[in-house]
DOSE-246670 format. One record per residue: residue in one letter; y, x, z of N, C-alpha, C in turn. Coordinates in steps of 0.05 Angstrom, whole numbers, padded with zeros to 5 digits. Layout:
DOSE-246670
REC nuza    npy    npx    npz   capy   capx   capz    cpy    cpx    cpz
REC    A      Y      X      Z      Y      X      Z      Y      X      Z
...
***
This chain:
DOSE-246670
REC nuza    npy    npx    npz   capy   capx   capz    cpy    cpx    cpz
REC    X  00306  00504 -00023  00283  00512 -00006  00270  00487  00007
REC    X  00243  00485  00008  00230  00460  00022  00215  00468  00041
REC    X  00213  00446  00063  00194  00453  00086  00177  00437  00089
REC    X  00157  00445  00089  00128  00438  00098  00123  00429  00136
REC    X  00120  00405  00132  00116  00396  00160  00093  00376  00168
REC    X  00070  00386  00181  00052  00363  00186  00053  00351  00216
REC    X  00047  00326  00212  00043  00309  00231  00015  00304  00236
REC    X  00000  00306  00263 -00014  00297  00281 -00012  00286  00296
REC    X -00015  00252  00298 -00020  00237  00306 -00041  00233  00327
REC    X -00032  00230  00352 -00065  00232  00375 -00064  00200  00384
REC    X -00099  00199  00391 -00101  00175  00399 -00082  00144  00409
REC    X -00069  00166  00428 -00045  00153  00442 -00023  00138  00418
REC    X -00018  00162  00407  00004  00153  00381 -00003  00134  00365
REC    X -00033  00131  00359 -00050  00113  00340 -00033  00087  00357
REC    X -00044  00082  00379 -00057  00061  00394 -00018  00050  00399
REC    X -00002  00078  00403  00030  00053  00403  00035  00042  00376
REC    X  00020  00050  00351  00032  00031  00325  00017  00021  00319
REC    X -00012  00022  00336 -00028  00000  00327 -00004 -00032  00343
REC    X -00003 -00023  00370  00013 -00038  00390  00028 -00058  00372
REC    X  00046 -00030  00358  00068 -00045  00341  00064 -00067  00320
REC    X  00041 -00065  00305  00026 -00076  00289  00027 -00107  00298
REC    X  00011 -00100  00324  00004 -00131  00337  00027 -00153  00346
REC    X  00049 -00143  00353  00067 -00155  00360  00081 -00159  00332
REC    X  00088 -00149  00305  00096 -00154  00290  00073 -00187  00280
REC    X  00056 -00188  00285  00043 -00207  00271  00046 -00233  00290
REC    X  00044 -00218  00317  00058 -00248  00331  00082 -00256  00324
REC    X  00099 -00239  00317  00131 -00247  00312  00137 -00257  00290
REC    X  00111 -00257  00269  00111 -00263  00236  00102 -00296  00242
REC    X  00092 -00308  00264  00090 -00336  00271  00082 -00347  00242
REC    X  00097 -00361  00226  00083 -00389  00207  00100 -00365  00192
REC    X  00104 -00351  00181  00115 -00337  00160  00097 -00335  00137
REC    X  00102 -00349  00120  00090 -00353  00086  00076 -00316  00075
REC    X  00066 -00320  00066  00048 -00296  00047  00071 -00287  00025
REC    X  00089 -00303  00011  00112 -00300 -00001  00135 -00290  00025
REC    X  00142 -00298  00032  00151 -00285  00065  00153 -00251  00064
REC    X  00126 -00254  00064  00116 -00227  00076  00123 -00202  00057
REC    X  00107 -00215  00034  00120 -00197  00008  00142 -00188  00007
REC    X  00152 -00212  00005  00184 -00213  00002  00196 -00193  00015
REC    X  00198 -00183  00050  00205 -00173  00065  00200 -00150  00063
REC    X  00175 -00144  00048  00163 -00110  00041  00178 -00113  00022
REC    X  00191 -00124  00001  00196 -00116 -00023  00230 -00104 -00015
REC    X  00233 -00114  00001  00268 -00122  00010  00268 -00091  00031
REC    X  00249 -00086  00037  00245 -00055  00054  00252 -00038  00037
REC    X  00231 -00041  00007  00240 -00018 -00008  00257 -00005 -00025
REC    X  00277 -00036 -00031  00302 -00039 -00045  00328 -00024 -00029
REC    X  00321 -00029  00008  00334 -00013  00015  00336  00012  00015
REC    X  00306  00018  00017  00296  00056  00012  00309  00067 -00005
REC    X  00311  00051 -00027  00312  00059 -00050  00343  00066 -00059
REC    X  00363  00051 -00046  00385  00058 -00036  00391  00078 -00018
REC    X  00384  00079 -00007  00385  00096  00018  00372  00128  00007
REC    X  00351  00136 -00011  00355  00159 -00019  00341  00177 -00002
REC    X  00320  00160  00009  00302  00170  00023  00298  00204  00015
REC    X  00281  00221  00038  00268  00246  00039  00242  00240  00019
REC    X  00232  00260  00005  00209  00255 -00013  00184  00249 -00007
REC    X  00183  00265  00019  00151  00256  00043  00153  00220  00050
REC    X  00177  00215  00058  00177  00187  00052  00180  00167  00033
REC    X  00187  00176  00009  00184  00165 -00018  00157  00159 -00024
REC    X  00140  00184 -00015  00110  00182 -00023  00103  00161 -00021
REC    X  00106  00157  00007  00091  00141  00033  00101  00105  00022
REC    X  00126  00102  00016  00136  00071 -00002  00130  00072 -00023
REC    X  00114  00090 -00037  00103  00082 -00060  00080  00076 -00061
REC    X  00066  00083 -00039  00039  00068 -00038  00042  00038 -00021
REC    X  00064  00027 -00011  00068  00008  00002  00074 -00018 -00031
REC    X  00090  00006 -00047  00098 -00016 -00066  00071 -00024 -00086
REC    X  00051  00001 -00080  00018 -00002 -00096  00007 -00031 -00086
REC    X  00014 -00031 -00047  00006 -00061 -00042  00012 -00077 -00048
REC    X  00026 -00079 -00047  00055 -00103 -00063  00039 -00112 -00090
REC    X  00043 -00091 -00098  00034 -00093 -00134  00007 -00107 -00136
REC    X -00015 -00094 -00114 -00044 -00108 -00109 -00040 -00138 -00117
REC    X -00018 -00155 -00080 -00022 -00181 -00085 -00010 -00187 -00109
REC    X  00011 -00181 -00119  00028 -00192 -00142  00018 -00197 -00165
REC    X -00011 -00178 -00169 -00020 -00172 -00196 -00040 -00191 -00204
REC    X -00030 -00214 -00229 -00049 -00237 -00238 -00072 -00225 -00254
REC    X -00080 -00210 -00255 -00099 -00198 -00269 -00121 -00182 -00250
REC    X -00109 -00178 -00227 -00135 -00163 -00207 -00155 -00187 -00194
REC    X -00129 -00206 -00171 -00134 -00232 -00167 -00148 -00226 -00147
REC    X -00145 -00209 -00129 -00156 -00206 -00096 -00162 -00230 -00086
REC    X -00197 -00238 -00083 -00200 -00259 -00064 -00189 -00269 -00041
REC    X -00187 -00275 -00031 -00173 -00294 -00007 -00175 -00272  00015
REC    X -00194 -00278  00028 -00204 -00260  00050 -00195 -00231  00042
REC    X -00196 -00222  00017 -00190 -00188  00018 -00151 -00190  00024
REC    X -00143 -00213 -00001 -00113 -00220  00004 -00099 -00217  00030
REC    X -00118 -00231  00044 -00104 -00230  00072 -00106 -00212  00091
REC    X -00120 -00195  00085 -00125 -00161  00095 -00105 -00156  00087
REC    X -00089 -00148  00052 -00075 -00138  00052 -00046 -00147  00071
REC    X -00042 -00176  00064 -00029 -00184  00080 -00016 -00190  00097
REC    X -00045 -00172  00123 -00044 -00171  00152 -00025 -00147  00155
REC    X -00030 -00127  00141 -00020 -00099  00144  00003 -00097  00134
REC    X  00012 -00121  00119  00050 -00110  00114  00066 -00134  00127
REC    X  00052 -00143  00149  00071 -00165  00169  00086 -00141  00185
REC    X  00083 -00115  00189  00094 -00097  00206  00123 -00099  00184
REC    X  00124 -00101  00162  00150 -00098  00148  00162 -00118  00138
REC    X  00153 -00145  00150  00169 -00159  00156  00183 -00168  00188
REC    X  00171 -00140  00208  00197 -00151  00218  00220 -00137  00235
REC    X  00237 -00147  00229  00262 -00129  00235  00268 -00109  00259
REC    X  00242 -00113  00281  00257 -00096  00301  00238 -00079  00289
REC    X  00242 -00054  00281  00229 -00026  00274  00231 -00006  00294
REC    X  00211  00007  00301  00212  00035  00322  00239  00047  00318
REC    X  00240  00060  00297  00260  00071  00281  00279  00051  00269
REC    X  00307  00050  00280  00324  00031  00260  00328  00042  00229
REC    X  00329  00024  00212  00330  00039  00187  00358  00052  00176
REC    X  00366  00045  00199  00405  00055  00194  00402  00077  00197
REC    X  00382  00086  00209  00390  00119  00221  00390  00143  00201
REC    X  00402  00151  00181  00398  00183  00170  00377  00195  00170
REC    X  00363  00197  00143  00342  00220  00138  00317  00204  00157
REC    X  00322  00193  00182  00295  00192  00195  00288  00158  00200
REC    X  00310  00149  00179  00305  00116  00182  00280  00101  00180
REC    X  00263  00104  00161  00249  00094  00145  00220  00120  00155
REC    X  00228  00131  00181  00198  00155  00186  00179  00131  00201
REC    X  00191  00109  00218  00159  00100  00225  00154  00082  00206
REC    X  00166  00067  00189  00156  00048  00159  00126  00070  00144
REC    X  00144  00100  00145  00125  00115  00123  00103  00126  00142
REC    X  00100  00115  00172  00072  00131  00185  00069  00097  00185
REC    X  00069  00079  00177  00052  00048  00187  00046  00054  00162
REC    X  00048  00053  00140  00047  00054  00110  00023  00080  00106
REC    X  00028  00094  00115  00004  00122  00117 -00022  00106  00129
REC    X -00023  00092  00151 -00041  00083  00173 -00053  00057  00147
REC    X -00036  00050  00147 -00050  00018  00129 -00063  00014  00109
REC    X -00053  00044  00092 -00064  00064  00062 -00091  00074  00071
REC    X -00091  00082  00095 -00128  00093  00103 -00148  00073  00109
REC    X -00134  00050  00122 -00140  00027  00133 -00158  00000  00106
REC    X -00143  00006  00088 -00140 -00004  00059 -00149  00016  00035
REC    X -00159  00038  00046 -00163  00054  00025 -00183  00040 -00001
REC    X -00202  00032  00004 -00222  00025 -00008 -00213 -00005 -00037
REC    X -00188 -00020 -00032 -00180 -00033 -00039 -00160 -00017 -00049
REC    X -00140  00002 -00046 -00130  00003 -00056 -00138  00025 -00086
REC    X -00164  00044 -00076 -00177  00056 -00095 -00194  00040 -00117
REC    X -00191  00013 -00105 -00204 -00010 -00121 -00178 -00008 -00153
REC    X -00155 -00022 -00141 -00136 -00022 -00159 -00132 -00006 -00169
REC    X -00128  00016 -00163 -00124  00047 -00169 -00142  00038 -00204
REC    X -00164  00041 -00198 -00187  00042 -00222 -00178  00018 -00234
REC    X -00173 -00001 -00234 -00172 -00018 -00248 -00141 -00021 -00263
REC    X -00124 -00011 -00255 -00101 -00004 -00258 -00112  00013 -00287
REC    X -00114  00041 -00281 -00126  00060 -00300 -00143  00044 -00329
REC    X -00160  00034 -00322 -00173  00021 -00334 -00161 -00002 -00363
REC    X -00148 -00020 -00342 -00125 -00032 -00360 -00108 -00021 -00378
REC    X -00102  00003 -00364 -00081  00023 -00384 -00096  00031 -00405
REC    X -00114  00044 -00398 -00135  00051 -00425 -00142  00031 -00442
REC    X -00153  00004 -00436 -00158 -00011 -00454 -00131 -00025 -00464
REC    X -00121 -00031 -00454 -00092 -00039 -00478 -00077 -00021 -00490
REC    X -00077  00006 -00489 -00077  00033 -00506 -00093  00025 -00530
REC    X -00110  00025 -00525 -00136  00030 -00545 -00133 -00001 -00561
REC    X -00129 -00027 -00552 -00123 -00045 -00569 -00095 -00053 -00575
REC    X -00071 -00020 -00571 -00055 -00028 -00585 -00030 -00051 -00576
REC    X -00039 -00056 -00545 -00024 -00082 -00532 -00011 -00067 -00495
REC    X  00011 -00090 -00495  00029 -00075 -00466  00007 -00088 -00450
REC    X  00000 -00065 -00427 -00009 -00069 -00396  00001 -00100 -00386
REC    X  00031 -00098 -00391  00051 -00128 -00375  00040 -00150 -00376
REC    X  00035 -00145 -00405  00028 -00174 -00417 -00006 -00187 -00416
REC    X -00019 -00173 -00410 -00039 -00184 -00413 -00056 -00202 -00386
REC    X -00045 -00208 -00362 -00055 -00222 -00348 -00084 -00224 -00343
REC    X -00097 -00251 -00344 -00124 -00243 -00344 -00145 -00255 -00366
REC    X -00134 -00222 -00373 -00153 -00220 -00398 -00184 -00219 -00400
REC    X -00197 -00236 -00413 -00229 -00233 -00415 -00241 -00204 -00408
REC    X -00228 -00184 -00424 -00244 -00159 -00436 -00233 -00135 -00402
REC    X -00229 -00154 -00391 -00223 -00139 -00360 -00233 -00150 -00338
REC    X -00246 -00174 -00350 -00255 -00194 -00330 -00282 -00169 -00307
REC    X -00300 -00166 -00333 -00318 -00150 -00313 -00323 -00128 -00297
REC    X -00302 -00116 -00309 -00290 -00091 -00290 -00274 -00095 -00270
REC    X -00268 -00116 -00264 -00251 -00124 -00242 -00270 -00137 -00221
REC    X -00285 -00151 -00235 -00310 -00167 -00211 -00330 -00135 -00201
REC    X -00330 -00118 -00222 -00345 -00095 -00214 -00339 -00075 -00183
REC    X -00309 -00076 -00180 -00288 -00061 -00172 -00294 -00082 -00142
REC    X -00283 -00102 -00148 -00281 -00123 -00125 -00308 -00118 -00117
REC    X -00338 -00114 -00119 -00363 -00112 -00098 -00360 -00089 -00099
REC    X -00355 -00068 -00116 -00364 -00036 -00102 -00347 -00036 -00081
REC    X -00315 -00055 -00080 -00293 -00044 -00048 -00310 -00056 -00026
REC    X -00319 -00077 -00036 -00331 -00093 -00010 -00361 -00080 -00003
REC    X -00375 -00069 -00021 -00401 -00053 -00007 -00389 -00032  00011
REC    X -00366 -00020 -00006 -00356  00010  00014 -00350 -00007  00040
REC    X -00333 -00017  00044 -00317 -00034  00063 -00345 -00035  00092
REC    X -00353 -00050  00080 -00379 -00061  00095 -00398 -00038  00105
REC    X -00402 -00007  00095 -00415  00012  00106 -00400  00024  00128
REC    X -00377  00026  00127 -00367  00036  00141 -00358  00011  00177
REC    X -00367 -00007  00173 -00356 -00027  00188 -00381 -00017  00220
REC    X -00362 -00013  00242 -00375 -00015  00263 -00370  00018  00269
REC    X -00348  00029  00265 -00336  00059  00266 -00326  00068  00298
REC    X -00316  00048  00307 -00304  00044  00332 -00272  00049  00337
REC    X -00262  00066  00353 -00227  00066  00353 -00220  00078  00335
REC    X -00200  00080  00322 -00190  00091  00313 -00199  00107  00274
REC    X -00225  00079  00274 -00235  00078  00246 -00213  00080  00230
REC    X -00219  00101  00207 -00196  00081  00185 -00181  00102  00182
REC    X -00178  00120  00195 -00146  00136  00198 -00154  00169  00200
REC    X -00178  00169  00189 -00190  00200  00189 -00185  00218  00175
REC    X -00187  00216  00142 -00176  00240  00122 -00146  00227  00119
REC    X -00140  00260  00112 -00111  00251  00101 -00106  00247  00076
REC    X -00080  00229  00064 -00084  00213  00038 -00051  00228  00022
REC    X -00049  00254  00044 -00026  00276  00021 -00003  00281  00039
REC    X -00009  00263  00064  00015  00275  00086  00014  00303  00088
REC    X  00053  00313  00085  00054  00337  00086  00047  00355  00070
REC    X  00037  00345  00045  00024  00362  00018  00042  00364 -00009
REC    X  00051  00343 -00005  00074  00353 -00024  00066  00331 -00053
REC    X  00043  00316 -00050  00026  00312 -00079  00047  00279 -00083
REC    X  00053  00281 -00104  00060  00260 -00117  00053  00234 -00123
REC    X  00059  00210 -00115  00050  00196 -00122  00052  00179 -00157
REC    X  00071  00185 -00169  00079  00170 -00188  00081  00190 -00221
REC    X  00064  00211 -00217  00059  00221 -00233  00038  00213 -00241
REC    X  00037  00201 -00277  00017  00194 -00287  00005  00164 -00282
REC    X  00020  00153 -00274  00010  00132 -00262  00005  00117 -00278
REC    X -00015  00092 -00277 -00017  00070 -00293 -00004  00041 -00291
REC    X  00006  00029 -00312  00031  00003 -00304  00011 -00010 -00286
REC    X  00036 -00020 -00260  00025 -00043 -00244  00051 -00056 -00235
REC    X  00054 -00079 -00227  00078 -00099 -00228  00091 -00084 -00196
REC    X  00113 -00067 -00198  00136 -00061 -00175  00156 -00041 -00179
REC    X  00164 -00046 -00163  00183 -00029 -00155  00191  00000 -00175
REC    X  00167  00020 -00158  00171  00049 -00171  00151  00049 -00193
REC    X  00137  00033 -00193  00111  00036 -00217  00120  00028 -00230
REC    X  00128  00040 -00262  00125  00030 -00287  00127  00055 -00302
REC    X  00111  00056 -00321  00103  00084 -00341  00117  00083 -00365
***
């Protein structure tokens, strides 16, 4: 039997993990971009042990989509977008967590509401990859060659530079929203929808087809 449970989040709630956010980045001091990764990657190796609830599986698999973003030599996130993503997974590098992750069943519940928040926050980038992800799958299908291997390939070159200004035109319309921009539709909390069905290869963790 499964239960259906949603969360609503009010201003207040926003504004203590935005809180949390901020102090994780002060506490991330000179901590490397490899650092950072690293420490998200090392979150989900534990999850992944640990045997997480499926509402929170969801929620680290779109954390490991970020991951996969910077990692991936073939998308090649400019600098400035890099470090967006960047900004948003210094919360998982650092160790004091709302929630300790030792705790049973509810270890890993504020990782999967910062990871929800960062996914809306990032949507536009990560629907960037999303497509280009897809994309890649289709064309190395069709010529017959693995996703893995192809790095950065010519015949993806333009669809990737395409992807990279449509995120940044969206990005930029929406800029000047006020509090609590970013965090308006929901992205499957509580719905039950899968993340890793169908998916297209991207370098992590739970992704590989």
């Amino acid at each position: 039997m499964s239960l259906t449970i949603t969360i609503e989040l009010s201003d207040r709630d926003l504004e203590h993990f935005e809180n949390a956010q901020k102090l994780a980045v002060a506490a991330a001091g000179k901590k490397s971009a490899e650092d950072v990764i690293k420490a998200a990657e090392a979150l989900l190796a534990e999850a992944v042990k640990a045997e997480v609830p499926d509402f929170i599986a969801q929620r680290l698999a779109k954390l490991d989509d970020m991951i996969a973003m910077l990692r991936d030599e073939a998308f090649a996130l400019p600098e400035e977008d890099r470090q967006r993503v960047l900004s948003a997974l210094v919360y998982f590098a650092d160790p004091k967590d709302i929630i300790p992750d030792s705790v049973p069943v509810l270890g890993f519940l504020d990782d999967a509401i910062m990871i929800e928040l960062c996914t809306r926050a990032l949507r536009h980038e990560i629907e960037a990859y999303d497509d280009f992800c897809d994309y890649r799958q289709r064309e190395a299908e069709a010529r017959g060659l693995d996703p893995a291997t192809l790095g950065r390939a010519d015949f993806l070159e333009a669809r990737r530079a395409e992807l990279i200004d449509r995120m940044h035109a969206r990005r930029n319309r929406e800029r000047g929203g006020g509090p609590g921009h970013g965090y308006g539709s929901s992205s499957g909390w509580g719905s039950g929808k899968s993340y890793l069905a169908g998916q297209s290869w991207r370098p992590g963790l739970f992704r590989t087809r």
